[in-house]
ZAMARGU-4260 file (C-alpha; in steps of 0.2 Angstrom, whole numbers, plus 5000, padded with zeros to 4 digits):
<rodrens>
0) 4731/5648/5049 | 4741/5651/5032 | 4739/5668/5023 | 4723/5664/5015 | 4729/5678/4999
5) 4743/5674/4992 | 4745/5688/4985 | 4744/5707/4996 | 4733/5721/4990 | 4746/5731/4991
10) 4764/5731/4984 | 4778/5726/4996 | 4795/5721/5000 | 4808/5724/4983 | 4793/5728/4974
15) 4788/5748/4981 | 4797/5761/4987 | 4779/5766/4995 | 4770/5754/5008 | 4760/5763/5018
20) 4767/5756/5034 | 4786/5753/5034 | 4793/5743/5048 | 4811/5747/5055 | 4818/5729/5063
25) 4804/5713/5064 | 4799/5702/5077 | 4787/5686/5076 | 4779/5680/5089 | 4760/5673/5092
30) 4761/5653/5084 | 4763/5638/5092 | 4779/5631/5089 | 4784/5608/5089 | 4786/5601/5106
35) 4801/5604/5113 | 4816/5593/5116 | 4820/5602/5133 | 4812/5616/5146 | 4823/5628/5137
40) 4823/5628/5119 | 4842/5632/5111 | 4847/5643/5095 | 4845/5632/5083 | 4824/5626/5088
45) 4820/5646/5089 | 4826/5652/5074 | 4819/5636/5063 | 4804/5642/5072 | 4805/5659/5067
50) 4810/5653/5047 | 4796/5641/5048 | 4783/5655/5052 | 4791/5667/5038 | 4787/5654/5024
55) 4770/5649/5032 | 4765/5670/5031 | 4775/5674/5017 | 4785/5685/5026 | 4800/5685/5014
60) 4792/5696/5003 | 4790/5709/5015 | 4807/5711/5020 | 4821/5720/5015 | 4839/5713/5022
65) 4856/5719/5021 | 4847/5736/5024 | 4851/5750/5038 | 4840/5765/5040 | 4850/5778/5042
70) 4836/5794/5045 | 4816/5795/5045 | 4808/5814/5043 | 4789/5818/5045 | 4784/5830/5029
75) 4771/5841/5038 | 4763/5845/5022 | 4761/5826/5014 | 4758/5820/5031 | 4768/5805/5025
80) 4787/5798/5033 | 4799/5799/5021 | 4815/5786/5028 | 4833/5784/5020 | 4838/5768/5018
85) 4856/5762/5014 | 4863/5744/5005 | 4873/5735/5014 | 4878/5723/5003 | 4873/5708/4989
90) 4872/5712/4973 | 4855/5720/4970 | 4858/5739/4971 | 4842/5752/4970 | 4846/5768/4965
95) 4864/5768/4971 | 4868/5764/4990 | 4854/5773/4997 | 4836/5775/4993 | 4823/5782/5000
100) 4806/5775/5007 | 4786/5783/5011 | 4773/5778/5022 | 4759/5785/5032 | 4765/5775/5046
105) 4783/5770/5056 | 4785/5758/5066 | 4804/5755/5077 | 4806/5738/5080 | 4824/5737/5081
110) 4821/5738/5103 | 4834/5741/5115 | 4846/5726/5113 | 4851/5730/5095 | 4867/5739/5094
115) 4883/5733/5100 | 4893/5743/5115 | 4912/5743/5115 | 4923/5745/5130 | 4932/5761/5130
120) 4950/5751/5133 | 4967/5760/5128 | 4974/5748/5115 | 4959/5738/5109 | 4963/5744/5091
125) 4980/5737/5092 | 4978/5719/5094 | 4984/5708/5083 | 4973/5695/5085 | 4953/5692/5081
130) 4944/5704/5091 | 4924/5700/5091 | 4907/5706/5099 | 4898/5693/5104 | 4884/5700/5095
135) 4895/5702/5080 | 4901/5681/5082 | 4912/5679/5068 | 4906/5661/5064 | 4919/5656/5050
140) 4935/5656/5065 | 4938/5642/5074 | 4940/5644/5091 | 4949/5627/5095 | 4964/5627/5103
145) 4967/5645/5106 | 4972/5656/5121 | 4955/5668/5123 | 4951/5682/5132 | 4933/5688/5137
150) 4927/5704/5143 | 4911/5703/5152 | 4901/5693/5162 | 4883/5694/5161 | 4869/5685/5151
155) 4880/5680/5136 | 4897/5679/5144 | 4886/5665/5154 | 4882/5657/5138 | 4897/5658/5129
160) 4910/5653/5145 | 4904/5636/5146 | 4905/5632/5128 | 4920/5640/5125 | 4928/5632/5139
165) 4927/5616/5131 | 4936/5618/5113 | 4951/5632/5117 | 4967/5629/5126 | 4967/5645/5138
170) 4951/5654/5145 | 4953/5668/5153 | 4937/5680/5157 | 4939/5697/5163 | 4927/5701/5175
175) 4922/5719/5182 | 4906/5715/5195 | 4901/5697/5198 | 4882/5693/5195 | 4867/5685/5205
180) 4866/5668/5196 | 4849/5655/5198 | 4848/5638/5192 | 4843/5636/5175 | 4834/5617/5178
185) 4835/5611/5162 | 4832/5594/5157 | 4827/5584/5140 | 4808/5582/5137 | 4805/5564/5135
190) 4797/5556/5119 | 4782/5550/5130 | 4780/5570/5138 | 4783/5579/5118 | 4768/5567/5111
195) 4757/5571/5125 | 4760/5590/5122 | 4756/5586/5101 | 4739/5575/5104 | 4732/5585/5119
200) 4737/5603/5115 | 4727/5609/5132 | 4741/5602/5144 | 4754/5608/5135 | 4744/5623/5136
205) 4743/5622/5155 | 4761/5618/5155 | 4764/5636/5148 | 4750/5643/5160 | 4759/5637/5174
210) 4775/5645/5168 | 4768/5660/5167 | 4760/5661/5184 | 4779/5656/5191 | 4785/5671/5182
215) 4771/5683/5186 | 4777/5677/5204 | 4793/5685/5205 | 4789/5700/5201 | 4790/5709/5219
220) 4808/5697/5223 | 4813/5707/5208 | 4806/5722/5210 | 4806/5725/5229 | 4819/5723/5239
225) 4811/5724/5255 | 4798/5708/5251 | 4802/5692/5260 | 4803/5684/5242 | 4818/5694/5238
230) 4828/5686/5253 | 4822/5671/5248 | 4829/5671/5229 | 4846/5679/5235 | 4848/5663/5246
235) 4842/5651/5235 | 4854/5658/5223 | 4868/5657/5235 | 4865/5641/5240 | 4864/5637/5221
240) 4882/5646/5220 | 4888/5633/5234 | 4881/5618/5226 | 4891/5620/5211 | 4906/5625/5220
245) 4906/5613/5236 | 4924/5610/5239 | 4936/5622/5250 | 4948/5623/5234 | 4933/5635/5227
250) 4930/5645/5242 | 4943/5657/5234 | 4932/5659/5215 | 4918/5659/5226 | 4922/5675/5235
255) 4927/5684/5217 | 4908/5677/5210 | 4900/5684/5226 | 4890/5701/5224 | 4890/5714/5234
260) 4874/5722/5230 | 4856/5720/5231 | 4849/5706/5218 | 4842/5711/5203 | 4849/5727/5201
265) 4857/5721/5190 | 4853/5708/5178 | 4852/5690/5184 | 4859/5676/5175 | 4853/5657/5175
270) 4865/5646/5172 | 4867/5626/5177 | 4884/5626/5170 | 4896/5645/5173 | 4899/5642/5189
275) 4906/5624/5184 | 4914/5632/5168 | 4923/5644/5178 | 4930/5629/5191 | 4938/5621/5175
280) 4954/5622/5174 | 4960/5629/5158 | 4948/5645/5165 | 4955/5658/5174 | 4944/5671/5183
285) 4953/5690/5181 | 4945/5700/5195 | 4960/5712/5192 | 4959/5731/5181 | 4962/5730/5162
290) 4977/5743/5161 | 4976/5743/5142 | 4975/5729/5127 | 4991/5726/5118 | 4997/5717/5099
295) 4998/5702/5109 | 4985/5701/5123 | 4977/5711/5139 | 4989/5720/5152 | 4983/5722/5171
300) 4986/5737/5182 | 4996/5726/5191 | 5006/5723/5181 | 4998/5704/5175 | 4999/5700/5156
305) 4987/5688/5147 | 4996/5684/5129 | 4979/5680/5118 | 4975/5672/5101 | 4955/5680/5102
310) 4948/5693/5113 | 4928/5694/5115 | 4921/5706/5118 | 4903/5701/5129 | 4900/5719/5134
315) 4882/5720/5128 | 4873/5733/5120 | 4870/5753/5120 | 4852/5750/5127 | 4848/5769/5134
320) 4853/5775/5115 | 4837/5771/5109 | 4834/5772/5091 | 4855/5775/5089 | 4862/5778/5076
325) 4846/5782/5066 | 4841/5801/5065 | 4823/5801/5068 | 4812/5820/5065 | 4793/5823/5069
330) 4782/5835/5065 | 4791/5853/5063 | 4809/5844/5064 | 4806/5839/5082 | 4823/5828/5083
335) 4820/5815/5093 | 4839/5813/5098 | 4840/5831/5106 | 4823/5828/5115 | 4830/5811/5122
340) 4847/5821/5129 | 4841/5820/5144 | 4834/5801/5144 | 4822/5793/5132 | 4801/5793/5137
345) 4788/5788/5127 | 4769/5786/5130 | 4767/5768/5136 | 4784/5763/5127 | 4776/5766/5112
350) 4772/5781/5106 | 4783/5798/5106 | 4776/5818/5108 | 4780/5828/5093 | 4782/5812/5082
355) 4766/5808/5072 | 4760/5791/5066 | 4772/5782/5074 | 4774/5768/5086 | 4789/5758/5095
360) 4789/5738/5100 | 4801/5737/5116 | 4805/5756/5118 | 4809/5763/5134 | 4802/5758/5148
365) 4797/5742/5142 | 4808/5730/5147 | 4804/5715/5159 | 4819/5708/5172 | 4808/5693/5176
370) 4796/5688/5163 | 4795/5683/5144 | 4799/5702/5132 | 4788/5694/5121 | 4772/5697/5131
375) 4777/5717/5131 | 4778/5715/5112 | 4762/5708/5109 | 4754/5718/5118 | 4762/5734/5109
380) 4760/5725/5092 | 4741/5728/5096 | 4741/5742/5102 | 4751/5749/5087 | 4739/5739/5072
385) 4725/5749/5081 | 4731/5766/5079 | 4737/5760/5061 | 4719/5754/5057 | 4712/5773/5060
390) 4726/5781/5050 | 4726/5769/5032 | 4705/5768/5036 | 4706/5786/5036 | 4715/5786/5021
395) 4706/5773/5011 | 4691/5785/5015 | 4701/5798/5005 | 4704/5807/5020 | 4721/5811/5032
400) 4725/5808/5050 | 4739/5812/5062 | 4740/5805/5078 | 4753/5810/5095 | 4751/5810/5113
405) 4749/5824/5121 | 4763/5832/5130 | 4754/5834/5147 | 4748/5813/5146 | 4766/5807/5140
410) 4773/5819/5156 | 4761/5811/5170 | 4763/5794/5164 | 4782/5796/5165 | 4782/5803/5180
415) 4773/5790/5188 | 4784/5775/5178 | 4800/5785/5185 | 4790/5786/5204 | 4786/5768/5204
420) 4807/5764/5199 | 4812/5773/5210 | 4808/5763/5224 | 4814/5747/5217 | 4829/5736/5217
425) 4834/5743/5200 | 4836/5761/5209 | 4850/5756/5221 | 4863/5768/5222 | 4875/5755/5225
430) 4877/5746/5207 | 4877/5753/5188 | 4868/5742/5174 | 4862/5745/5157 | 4845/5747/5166
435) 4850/5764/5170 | 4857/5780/5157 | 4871/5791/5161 | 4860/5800/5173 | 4856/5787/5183
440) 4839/5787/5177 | 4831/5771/5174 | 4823/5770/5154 | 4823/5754/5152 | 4813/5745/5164
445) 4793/5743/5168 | 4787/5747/5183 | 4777/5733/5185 | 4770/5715/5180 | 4769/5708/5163
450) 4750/5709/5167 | 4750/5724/5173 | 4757/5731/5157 | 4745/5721/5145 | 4730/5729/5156
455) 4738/5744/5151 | 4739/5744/5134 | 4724/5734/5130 | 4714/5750/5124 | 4718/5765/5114
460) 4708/5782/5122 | 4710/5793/5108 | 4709/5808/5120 | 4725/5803/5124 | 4731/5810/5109
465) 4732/5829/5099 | 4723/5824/5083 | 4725/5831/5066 | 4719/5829/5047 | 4702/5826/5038
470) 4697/5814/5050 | 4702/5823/5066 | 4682/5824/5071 | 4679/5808/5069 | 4693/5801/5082
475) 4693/5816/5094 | 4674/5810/5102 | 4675/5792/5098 | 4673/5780/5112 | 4690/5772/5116
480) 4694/5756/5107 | 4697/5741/5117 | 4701/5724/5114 | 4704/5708/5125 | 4721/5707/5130
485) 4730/5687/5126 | 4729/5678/5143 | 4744/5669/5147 | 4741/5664/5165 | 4731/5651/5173
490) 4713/5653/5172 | 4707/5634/5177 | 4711/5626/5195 | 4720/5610/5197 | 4704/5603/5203
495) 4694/5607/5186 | 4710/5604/5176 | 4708/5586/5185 | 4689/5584/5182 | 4690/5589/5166
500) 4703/5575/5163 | 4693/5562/5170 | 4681/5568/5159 | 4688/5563/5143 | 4692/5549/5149
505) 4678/5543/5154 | 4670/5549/5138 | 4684/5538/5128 | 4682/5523/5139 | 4665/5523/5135
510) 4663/5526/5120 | 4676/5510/5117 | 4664/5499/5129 | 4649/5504/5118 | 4660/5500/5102
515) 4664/5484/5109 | 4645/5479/5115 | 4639/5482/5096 | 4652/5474/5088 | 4648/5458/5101
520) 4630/5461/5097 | 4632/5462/5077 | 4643/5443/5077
</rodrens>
């Protein structure tokens, strides 16, 4: 439903410098969106989505864009954040470039996919031509025509190859390990399927049920590599890899595409048109090393050059930096860089020792290799409201509370997240992935299902946490707050979904018999 006030109680967006919860980053999530025109929805259908559920909440006014937070400090005495914000550009200014912000509460939901990583390549500084992250896509250049170089080959150099491929002259895509690919299956939605789903909202909905159970299923060919579904999808996707690449002329791209470690450890690609992409033949596969960018292209160790127009650079994201570059500080200047040196850990991805009133949307340890991210999200947006609720209901009481995990419950749940990984596919010695830091530990990942994780984090047991403030008393013996977590999967057999079918129809085909009987009775 539409925001019933529409005007907040509270001052937000340009209007303050003092909301009393400041969110770093924003994700929207939680409405149902039109039917789609395929089984996967594109760019364009996700973000109208996302713009149509801004206006419908007056979201606008909340947010601040062209904005980068650049540190966020606890003042022990105020009990209150204090975060320094810096323009980035437009023409309203605020107090000069930077400005500063308080709140009772912070929230990070800037996740793990959110600053770009660049290759540490002698010589990328010096070419002459348009250099672009992927994540960075300079939209205004045309890429028609030219001679383009990409470095990378995982989930968006999967996306970009086979559009690419179609508009430049010369492709050529630098790859270091080849990935698991499955097939994608997507097809159009017919116009008879998308009115079904918008006049009987509960198929769609079993539709989405049914989704989820498929996803929920892979979990142990993901997770563990000794289960017989996790020979099952390597096949599948080897056979998928032959499929698309039948002839002998491929069996040369096929050996370079072929992956030599376990699947899923690292991530997997599904794509109905890469493999096809890299077959065409303005597309060149560079297995070879990358001896040094030049002014005019890519130089091989061997020796190989590759003159370019545009090199792009698909090379992902700093994911085990979490929170990078901002300088984050807790209660007595706890910094939460130093106390991350050694890999990130928070309680339940979401909350941080040290580091009061606070709470993180996909932190570490949160991320899912199988499923949808936004069911970690959700449930971590729930968890968060609740531990907001106590503090601002605290304060609205004319009273204080400061909220933390305890050291020895963030420690034991960590070690058991870290236990659980280590016997997954994830863990293998024999590959690198952004799933893992520079110690080879793995901060990224859950240990388990989606299901699993909103069973989790669908209660909030304040003895979990070192409490603090005027209110302390109250929370430290309060029962623990629970609430019921949003059921994705299917809860109704085929057999009732059937019944239940028949039902209405039977309903409407009698009700038209008994219209039809008293209208032949009234003439």
């Amino acid at each position: 439903m539409a925001d019933p006030n529409p005007y907040p109680k509270v001052d937000y967006g340009h209007n303050v410098n003092s909301p009393e919860v400041l969110i770093i980053g924003a994700g929207i999530s939680g409405n149902s969106i039109p039917p789609p025109v395929a089984v996967h929805g594109s760019q364009e259908e996700i973000q109208d989505y996302l713009v149509q559920v801004a206006h419908k909440y007056q979201l606008y006014r909340h947010i601040r864009f062209n904005s980068s937070v650049e540190e966020a400090q606890w003042d022990d005495v105020r009990r209150r954040w204090k975060t320094t914000v810096r323009r980035l550009g437009g023409s309203e200014v605020e107090h000069g470039d930077t400005y500063s912000m308080q709140s009772e509460f912070l929230v990070s939901a800037v996740g793990q996919l959110n600053t770009p990583k660049y290759p540490k390549i002698q010589g990328l500084g010096s070419f002459r031509g348009r250099t672009m992250h992927s994540a960075r896509w300079d939209w205004s250049y045309d890429l028609r025509d030219k001679n383009i170089g990409l470095i990378g080959t995982g989930a968006t150099a999967a996306q970009i190859v086979p559009e690419v491929s179609q508009i430049c002259k010369k492709l050529v895509v630098f790859q270091r390990t080849p990935a698991w690919v499955m097939p994608r299956h997507d097809a159009p939605i017919s116009r008879a399927r998308q009115e079904t789903y918008r006049w009987l909202p509960w198929i769609r909905r079993r539709y989405r049920a049914r989704l989820m159970d498929f996803r929920e299923s892979t979990f142990d060919a993901a997770f563990d590599p000794s289960s017989t579904k996790h020979e099952l999808v390597s096949c599948i996707s080897k056979q998928h890899m032959l499929n698309q690449l039948p002839n002998p002329d491929n069996a040369s791209l096929r050996e370079k595409l072929t992956p030599h470690y376990p699947f899923s450890c690292k991530r997997i690609l599904v794509s109905d048109d890469y493999y096809p992409a890299l077959s065409q033949g303005n597309v060149t596969l560079e297995t070879g090393s990358i001896g040094e960018v030049t002014p005019n292209g890519v130089c091989m160790k061997d020796g190989a050059v590759h003159d370019l127009d545009v090199l792009i650079l698909a090379t992902g994201f700093r994911t085990t930096d979490f929170l990078y570059p901002m300088k984050v500080k807790g209660a007595d200047g706890y910094c939460l860089e130093d106390a991350w040196s050694e890999g990130a850990s928070a309680y339940l991805g979401i909350t941080v020792q040290g580091v009061p009133n606070f709470g993180m949307l996909y932190g570490p340890n949160t991320n899912l290799a199988y499923n949808s991210l936004i069911l970690q999200i959700e449930a971590q947006s729930l968890y968060i409201t609740t531990l907001i609720s106590a503090v601002l209901g605290a304060k609205r009481r004319g009273m204080t509370l400061q909220l933390q995990p305890r050291p020895g419950i963030v420690k034991a749940y960590n070690e058991e997240v870290q236990s659980r990984l280590s016997k997954s596919t994830f863990a293998d010695p024999n590959c690198t992935s952004w799933f893992k830091d520079q110690h080879g530990r793995i901060t990224t990942n859950w240990c388990g299902s989606a299901i699993q994780y909103q069973e989790r984090t669908n209660s909030v047991n304040w003895t979990d946490f070192d409490i603090s403030g005027t209110a302390a008393e109250e929370y430290r013996n309060a029962a623990p707050t629970t609430w019921k977590r949003v059921v994705e999967e299917t809860q109704v057999s085929d057999k009732m979904a059937a019944c239940y079918s028949l039902g209405i129809l039977g309903i409407g085909a009698a009700a038209l018999y008994l219209g039809r009987a008293f209208f032949l009775y009234r003439i």
